[in-house]
C-alpha positions in Angstrom: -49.3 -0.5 -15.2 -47.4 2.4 -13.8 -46.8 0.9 -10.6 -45.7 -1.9 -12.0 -43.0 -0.4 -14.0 -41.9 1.1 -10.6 -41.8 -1.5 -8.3 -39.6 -3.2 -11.3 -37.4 -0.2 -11.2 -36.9 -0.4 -7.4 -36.1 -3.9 -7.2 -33.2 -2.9 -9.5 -31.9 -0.4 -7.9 -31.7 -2.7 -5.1 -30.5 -5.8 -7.2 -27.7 -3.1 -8.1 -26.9 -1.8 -5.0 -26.6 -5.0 -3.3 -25.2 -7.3 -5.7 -22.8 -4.5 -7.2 -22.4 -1.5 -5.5 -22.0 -2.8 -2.1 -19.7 -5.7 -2.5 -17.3 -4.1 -5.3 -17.4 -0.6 -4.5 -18.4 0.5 -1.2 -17.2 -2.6 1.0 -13.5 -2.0 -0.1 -13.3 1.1 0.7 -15.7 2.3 3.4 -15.8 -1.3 5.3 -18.9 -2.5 6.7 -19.6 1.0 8.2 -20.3 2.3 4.8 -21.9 -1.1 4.1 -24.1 0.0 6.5 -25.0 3.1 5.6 -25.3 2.4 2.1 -28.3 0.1 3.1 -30.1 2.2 5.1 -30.3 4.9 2.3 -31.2 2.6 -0.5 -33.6 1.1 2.2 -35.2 4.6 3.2 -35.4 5.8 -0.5 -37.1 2.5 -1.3 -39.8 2.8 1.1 -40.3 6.6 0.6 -40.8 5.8 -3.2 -43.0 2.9 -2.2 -45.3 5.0 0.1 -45.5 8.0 -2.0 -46.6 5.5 -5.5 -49.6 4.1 -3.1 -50.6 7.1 -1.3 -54.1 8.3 -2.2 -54.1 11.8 -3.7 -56.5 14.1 -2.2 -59.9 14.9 -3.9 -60.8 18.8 -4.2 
């Protein structure tokens, strides 16, 4: 159930960033450099968050 409450809470962070954040905010002032940019973190934090909720935790 947990994982499904994150991968909810990733996909809106992205819905935000993409459909708010980049067009209203970022693409105004920073162009499509910052566009850019903007996609690859939300992009890398996505799939750091992603890999770290299905890693296997080591048995002792």
């Amino acid at each position: 159930m947990q994982k499904i409450i994150r991968l909810c809470l990733i996909g809106s962070l992205h819905a935000t960033c993409y459909l708010w954040l980049i067009p209203r905010v970022i693409l105004p002032r920073f162009g499509s450099t910052g566009s850019k940019v903007a996609v690859a973190c939300v992009v890398t934090l996505s799939l750091i968050l992603v890999t770290l909720m299905f890693r296997k935790k080591k048995q002792p």
